[in-house]
C-alpha positions as CSV (number, residue, x, y, z in Angstrom):
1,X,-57.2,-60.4,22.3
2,X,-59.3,-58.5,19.6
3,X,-62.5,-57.8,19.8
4,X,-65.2,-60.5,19.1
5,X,-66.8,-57.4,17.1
6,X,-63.9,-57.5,14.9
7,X,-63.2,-61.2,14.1
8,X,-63.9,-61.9,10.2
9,X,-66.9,-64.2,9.7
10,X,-66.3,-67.8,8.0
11,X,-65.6,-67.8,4.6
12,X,-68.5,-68.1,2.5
13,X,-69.1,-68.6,-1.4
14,X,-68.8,-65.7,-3.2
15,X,-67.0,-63.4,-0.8
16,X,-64.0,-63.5,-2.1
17,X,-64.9,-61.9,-5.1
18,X,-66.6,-59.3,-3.4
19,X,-64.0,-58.4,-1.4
20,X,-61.4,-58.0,-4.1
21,X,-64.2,-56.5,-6.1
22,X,-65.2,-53.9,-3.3
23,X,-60.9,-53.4,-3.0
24,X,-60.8,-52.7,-6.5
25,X,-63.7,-50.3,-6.6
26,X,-62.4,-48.5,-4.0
27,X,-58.7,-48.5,-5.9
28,X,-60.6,-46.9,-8.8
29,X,-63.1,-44.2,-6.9
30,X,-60.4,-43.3,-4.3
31,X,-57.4,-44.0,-5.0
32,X,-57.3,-43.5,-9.1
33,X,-56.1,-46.5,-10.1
34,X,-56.7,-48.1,-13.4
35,X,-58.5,-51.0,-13.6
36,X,-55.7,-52.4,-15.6
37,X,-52.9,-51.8,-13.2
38,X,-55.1,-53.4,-10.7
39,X,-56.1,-56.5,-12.6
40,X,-52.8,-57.3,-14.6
41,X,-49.4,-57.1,-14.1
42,X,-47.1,-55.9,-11.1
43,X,-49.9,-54.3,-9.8
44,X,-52.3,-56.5,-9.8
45,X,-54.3,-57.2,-6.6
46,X,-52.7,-60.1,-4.7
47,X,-55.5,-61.8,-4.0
48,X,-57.0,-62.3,-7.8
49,X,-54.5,-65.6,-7.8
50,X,-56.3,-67.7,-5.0
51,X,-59.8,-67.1,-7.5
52,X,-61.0,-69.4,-9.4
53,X,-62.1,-68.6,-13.1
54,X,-65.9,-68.3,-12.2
55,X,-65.2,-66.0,-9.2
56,X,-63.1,-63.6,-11.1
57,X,-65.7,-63.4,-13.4
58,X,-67.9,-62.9,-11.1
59,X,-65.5,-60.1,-9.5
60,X,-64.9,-58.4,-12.8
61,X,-68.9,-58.1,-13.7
62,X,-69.0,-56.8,-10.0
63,X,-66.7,-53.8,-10.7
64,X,-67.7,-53.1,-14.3
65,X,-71.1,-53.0,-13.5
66,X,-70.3,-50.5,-10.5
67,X,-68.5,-48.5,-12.5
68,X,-70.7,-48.3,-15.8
69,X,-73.5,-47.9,-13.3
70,X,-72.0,-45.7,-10.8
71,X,-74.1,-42.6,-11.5
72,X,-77.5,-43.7,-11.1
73,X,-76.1,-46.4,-8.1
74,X,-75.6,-42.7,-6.5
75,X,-79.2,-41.5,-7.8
76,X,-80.8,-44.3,-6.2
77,X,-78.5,-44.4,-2.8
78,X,-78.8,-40.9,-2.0
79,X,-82.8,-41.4,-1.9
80,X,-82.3,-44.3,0.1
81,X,-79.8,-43.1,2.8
82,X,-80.7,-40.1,4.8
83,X,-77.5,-38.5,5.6
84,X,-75.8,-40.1,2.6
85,X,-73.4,-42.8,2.5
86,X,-70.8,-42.5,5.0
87,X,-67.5,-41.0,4.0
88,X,-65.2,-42.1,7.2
89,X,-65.5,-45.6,5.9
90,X,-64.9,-46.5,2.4
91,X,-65.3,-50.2,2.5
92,X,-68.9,-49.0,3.8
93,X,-69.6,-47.0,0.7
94,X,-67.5,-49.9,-1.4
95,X,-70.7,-52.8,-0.2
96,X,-73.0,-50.7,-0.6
97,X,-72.4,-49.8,-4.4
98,X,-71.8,-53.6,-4.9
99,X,-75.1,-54.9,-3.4
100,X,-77.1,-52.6,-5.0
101,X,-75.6,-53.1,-8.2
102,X,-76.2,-57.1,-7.7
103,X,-79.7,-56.0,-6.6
104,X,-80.8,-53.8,-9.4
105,X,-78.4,-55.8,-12.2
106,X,-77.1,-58.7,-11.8
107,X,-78.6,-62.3,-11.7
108,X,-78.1,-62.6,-8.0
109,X,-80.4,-63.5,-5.4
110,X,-81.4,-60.3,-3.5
111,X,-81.2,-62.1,0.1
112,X,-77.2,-62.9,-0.8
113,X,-76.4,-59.2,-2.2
114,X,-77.1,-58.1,1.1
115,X,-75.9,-60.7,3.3
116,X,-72.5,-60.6,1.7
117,X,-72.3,-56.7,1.4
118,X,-72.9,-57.0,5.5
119,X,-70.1,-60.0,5.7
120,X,-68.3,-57.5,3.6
121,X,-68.3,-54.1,6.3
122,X,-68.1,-56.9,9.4
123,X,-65.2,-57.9,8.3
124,X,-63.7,-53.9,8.1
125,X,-62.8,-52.1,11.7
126,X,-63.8,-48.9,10.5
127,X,-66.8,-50.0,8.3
128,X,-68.6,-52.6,10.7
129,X,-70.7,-50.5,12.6
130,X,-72.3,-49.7,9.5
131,X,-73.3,-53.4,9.0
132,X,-76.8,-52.2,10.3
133,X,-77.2,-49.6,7.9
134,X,-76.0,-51.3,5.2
135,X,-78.4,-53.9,5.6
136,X,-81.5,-52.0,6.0
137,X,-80.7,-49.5,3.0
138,X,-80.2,-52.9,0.8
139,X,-83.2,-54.5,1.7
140,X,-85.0,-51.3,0.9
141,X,-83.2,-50.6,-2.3
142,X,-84.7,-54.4,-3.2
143,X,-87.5,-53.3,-2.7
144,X,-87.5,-49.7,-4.1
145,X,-84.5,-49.2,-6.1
146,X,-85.9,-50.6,-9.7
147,X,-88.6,-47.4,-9.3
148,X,-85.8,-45.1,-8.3
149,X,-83.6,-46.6,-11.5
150,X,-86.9,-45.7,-13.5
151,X,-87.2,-42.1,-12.5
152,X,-83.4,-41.0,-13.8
153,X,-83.2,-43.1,-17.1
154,X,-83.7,-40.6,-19.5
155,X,-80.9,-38.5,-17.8
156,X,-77.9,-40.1,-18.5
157,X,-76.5,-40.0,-15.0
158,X,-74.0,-42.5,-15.5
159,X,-72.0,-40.3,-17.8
160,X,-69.4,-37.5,-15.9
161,X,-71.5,-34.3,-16.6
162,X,-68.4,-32.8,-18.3
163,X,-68.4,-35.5,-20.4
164,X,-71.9,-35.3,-21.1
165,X,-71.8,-31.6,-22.0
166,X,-69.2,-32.1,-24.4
167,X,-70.5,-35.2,-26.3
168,X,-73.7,-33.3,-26.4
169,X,-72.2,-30.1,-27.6
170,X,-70.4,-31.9,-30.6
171,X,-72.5,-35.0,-31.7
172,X,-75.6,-33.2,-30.7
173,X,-78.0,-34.2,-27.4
174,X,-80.1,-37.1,-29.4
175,X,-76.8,-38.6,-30.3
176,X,-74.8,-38.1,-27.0
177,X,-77.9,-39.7,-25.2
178,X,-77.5,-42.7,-27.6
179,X,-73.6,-42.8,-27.0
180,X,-74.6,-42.5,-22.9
181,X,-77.4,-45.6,-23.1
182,X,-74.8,-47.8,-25.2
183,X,-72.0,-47.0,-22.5
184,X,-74.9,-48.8,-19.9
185,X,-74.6,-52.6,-21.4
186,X,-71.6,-55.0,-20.9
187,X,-70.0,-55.2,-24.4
188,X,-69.5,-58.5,-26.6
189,X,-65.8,-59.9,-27.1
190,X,-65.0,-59.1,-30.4
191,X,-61.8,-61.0,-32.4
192,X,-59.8,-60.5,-35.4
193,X,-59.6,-63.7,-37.0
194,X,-56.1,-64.9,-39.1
195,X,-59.0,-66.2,-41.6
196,X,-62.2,-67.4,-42.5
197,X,-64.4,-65.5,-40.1
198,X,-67.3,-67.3,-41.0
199,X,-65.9,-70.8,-39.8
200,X,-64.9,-69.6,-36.5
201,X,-68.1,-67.6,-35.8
202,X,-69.6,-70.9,-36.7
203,X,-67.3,-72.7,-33.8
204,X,-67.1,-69.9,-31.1
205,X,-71.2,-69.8,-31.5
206,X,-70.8,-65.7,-32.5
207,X,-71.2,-63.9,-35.3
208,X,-69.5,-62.3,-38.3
209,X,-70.0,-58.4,-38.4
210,X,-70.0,-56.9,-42.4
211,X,-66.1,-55.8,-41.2
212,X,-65.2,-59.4,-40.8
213,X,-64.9,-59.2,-37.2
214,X,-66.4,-62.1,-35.4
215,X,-68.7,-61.1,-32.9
216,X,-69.5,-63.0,-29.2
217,X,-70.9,-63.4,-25.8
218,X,-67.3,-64.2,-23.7
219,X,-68.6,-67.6,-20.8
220,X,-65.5,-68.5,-19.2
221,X,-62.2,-67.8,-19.6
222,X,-60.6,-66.5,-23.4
223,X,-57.6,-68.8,-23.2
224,X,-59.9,-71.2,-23.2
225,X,-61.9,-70.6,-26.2
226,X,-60.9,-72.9,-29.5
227,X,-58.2,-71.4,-31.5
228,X,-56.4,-69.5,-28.7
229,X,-53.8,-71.4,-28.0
230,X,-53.1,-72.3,-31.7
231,X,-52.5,-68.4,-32.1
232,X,-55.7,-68.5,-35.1
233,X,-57.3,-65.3,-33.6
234,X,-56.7,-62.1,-31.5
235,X,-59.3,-59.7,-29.0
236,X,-59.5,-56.3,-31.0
237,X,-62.9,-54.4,-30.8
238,X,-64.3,-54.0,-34.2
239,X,-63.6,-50.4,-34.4
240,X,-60.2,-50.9,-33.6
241,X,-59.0,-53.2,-36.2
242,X,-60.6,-51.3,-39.2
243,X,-57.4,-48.2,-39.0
244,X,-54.2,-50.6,-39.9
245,X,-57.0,-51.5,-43.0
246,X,-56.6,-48.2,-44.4
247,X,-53.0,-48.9,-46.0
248,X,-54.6,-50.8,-48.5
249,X,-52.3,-53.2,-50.0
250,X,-49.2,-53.4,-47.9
251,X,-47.5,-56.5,-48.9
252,X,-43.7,-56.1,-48.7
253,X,-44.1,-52.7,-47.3
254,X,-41.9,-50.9,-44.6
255,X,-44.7,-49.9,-42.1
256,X,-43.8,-48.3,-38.3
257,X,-46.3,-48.7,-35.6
258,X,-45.4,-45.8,-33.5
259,X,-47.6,-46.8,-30.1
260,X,-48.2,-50.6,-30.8
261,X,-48.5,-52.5,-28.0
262,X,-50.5,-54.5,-27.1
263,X,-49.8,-55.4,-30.9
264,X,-53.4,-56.3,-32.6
265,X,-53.0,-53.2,-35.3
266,X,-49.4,-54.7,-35.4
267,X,-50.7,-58.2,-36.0
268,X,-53.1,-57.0,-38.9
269,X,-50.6,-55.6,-40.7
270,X,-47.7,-58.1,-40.5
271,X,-51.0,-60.7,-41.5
272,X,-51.2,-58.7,-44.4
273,X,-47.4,-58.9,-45.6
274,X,-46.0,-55.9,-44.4
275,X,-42.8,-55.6,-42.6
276,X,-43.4,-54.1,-39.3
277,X,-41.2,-52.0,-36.9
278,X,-43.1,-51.8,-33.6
279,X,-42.4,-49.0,-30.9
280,X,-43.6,-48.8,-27.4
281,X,-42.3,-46.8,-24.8
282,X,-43.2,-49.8,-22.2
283,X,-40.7,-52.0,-21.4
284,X,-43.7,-54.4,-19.8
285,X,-46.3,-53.5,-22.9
286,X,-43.9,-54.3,-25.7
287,X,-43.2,-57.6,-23.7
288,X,-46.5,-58.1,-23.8
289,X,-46.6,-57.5,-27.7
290,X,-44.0,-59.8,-28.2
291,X,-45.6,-62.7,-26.4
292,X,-48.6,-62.0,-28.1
293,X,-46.7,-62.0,-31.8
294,X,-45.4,-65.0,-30.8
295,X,-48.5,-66.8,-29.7
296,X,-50.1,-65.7,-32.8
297,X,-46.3,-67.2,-35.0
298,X,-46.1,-63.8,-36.4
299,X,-42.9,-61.3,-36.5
300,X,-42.0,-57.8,-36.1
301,X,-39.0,-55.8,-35.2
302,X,-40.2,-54.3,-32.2
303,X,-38.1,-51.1,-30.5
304,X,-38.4,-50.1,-27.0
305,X,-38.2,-46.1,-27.2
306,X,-40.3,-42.9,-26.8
307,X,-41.4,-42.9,-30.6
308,X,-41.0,-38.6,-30.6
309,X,-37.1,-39.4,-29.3
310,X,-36.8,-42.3,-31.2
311,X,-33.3,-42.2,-33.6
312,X,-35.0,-44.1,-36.7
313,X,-34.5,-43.5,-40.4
314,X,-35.4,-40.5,-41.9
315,X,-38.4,-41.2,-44.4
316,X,-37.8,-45.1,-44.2
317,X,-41.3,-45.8,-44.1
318,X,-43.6,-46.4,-46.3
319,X,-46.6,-46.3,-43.8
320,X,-47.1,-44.5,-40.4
321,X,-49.3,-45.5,-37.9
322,X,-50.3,-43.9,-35.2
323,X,-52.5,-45.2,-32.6
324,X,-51.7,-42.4,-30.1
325,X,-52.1,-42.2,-26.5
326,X,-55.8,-40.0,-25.3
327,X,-58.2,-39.5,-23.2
328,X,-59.2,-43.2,-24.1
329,X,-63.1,-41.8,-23.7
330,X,-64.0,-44.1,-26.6
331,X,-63.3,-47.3,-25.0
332,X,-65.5,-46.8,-21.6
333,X,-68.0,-49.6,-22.5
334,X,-64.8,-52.0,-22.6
335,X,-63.1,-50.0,-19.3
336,X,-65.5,-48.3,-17.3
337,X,-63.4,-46.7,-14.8
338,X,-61.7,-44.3,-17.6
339,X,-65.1,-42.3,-17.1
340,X,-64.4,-41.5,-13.6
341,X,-60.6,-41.6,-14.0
342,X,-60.5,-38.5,-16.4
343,X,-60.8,-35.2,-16.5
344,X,-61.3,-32.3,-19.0
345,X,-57.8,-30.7,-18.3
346,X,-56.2,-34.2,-19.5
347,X,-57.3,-33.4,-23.1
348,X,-54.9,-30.5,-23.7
349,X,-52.1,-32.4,-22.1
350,X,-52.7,-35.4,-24.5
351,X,-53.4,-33.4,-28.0
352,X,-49.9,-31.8,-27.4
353,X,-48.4,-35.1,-27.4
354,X,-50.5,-36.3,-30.5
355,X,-49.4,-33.2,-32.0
356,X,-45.5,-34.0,-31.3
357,X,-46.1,-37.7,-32.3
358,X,-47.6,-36.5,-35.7
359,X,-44.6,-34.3,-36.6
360,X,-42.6,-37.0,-35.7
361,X,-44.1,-39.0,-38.0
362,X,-43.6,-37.1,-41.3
363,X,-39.9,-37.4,-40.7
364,X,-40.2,-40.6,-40.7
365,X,-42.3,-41.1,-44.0
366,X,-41.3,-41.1,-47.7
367,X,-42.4,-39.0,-50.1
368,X,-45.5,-41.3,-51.5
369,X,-45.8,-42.3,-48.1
370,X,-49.3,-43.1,-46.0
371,X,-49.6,-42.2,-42.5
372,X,-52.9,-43.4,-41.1
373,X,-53.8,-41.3,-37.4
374,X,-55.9,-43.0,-34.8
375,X,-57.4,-42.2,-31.4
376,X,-59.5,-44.2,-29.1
377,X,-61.1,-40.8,-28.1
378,X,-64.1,-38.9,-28.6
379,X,-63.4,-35.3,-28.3
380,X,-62.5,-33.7,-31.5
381,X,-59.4,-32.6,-29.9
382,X,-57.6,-36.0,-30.4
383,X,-59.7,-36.6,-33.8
384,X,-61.0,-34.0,-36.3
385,X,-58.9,-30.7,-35.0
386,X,-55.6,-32.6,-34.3
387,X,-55.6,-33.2,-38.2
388,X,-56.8,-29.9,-39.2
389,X,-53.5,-28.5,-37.1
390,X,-51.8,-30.8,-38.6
391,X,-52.4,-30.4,-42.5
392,X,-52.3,-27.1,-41.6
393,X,-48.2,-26.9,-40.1
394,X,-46.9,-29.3,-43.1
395,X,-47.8,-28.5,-46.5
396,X,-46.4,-31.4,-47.7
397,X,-49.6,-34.0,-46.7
398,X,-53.0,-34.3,-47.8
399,X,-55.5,-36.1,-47.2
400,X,-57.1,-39.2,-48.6
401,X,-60.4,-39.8,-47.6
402,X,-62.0,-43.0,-46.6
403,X,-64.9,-44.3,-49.2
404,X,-67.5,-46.4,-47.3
405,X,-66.7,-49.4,-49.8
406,X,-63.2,-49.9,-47.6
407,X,-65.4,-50.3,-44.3
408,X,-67.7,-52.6,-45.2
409,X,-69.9,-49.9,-47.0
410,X,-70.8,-48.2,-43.6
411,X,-71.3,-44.7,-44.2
412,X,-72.9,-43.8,-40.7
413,X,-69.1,-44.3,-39.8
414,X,-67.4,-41.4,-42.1
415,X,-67.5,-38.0,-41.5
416,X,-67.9,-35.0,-44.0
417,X,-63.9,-34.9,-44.6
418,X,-63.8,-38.8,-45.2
419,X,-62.2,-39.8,-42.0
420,X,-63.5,-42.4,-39.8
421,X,-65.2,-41.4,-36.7
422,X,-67.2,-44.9,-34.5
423,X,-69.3,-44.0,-32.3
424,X,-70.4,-46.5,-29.0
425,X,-74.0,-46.8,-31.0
426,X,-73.2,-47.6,-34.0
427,X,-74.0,-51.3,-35.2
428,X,-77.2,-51.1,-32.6
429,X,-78.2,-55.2,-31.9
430,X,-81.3,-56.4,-30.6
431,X,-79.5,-57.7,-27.8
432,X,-77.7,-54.4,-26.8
433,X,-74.9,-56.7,-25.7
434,X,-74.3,-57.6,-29.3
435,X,-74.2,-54.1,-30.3
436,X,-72.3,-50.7,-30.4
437,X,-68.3,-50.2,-31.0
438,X,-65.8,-48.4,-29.5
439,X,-65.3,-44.7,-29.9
440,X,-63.0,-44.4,-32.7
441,X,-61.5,-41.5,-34.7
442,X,-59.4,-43.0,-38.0
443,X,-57.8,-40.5,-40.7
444,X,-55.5,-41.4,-43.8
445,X,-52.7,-38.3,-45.0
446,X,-50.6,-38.7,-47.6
447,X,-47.0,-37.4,-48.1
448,X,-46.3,-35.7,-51.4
């Protein structure tokens, strides 16, 4: 017979969420999983099905908030704990991080953060002996931990310092401390709208941003949202649907979409008239694409292949685009665990492969042709310096800048050269939750 020590407690409200939450977190911060990988697909954790909607909500603001928080949850921890928080025990470290982040953020009551982060190490053999400690360093972190938040805000602890250094060293400190405070707030769910954006801002109870996206605060479930099901809109951060823009005019135009899935840059342009060829090298991911295509009653040849191996006509197209795989630091506000997940030495790695995928690309592209390039990075290695190699190594391309009157007449957004560089504080809000974009870097070449 066990130990009584060890039998679970009773199920109570909520604790499902924060176990699969505190399973998650731990995925992330110890084993280096993606969020993704552990909230969709094959993956996914096993015990997300037996949620309902609200506690996987619930679960998912749990995590984020750990994760977009996770600095400054350590600032405040290591002045409440006086031999730091224990390392034999994960699940320990796991409640911990998750009542405090309940305590100090979240609409929760402070007396059921803690109880459930104690239900939470009880229920672990290696972790419930810190049940005791976990409760008094919770009840003092309600009662402290808002003072200790206070003393760090200026510093931008929730931001890798690598990270931090860099942002700082290219967009200057001011900026990168505007970038890091931006990172801080749970973003809106922005969608790319088949038509009228007005009307459906109207119904979904958002707003319309000057680039047509429709702008809201997600309660619920998205599939459940008017319109979904009848295919009359798609999630796309703002940022991220203003690159398949810069074709101009594609109707009855051969475009490729070199790294498509999950398909919204896809969507835009086949919306627009174009006839699309979409490649992913994801079996699953172009599944995906295809499901949503079909949702949304639109069509596209898509290819399953490595787009550097792939076999296909030799200046066919007459766009390119190229939303290539990086460092991804752009989109942390949307997936905070890419902070955490990546490291400096990744960027080399990654701006070889954009540089492959580029020269690919002018094989593929006819003389006249447009090839837009697009990152969902930050560092200039993915952006600004992997076109400057680029223009550089083929003589035959040039580029055409971006004028502000194609994006809504936001100038903040170009750079010097006329490319498109978003930044997460750009489009500030009142309500910081209504505000800020992803990281994106957009520029437009042309074949000769």
């Amino acid at each position: 017979m066990p130990s009584q020590r060890f039998v679970p407690p009773s199920e109570v409200p909520g604790l499902a969420a924060r176990r699969i939450a505190a399973d998650i977190v731990d995925g992330v911060l110890h084993k280096h999983r993606t969020l993704d990988d552990q909230l969709d697909g094959s993956g996914a954790h096993p015990g997300l099905k037996t949620l309902a909607d609200r506690d996987r909500a619930l679960m998912r603001r749990l995590v984020a908030t750990v994760l977009r928080r996770l600095g400054t949850l350590g600032h405040v921890l290591s002045r409440l704990l006086d031999k730091g928080v224990p390392s034999d025990a994960p699940r320990a470290q796991s409640a911990l991080l998750i009542g405090a982040a309940q305590i100090l953020w979240m609409d929760v009551p402070d007396h059921a953060a803690v109880d459930l982060s104690v239900r939470l190490v009880q229920s672990d053999r290696r972790a419930a002996r810190y049940a005791g400690l976990v409760n008094a360093v919770l009840r003092r972190c309600a009662r402290e931990g808002k003072a200790l938040v206070e003393e760090v805000a200026t510093q931008s602890l929730d931001l890798p310092p690598w990270l931090l250094a860099r942002w700082s060293a290219h967009y200057g400190e001011a900026t990168a401390r505007d970038m890091a405070s931006a990172l801080g707030h749970e973003p809106s769910l922005d969608l790319t709208v088949k038509s009228d954006p007005a009307q459906w801002a109207s119904r979904l109870h958002g707003e319309t941003l000057p680039t047509g996206t429709v702008r809201m605060l997600l309660h619920g479930s998205v599939t459940m949202l008017p319109g979904f099901a009848e295919g009359q809109w798609w999630v796309q951060d703002a940022a991220a649907a203003l690159p398949a823009r810069l074709f101009g005019d594609v109707k009855g135009k051969s475009i490729a979409d070199l790294c498509a899935a999950p398909g919204g840059k896809t969507a835009q342009l086949v919306l627009s008239g174009a006839q699309v060829t979409a490649i992913d090298r994801s079996p699953a991911r172009v599944a995906r694409l295809r499901e949503n295509l079909a949702r949304l009653s639109l069509q596209a040849e898509t290819v399953v292949a490595d787009a550097v191996e792939w076999a296909g006509p030799a200046e066919a197209f007459d766009g390119i685009l190229i939303d290539a795989p990086c460092t991804s630091t752009g989109t942390i506000r949307r997936h905070p665990d890419v902070a955490w997940l990546r490291q400096d030495s990744d960027i080399a790695t990654l701006a070889a492969l954009q540089q492959r995928l580029l020269r690919k690309s002018v094989s593929l592209l006819k003389p006249g042709g447009t090839l837009v390039y697009c990152t969902c990075s930050l560092e200039p290695e993915e952006g600004e310096q992997a076109v400057a190699a680029l223009l550089a190594a083929e003589p035959a391309l040039r580029r055409a800048p971006i004028v502000a009157s194609e994006v809504a007449g936001l100038d903040e957004i170009l750079n010097r050269d006329g490319d498109l560089r978003t930044l997460p504080c750009h489009l500030p809000n009142a309500d910081p939750r209504l505000g800020g974009l992803d990281g994106f870097f957009a520029a437009r070449l042309v074949k000769s």
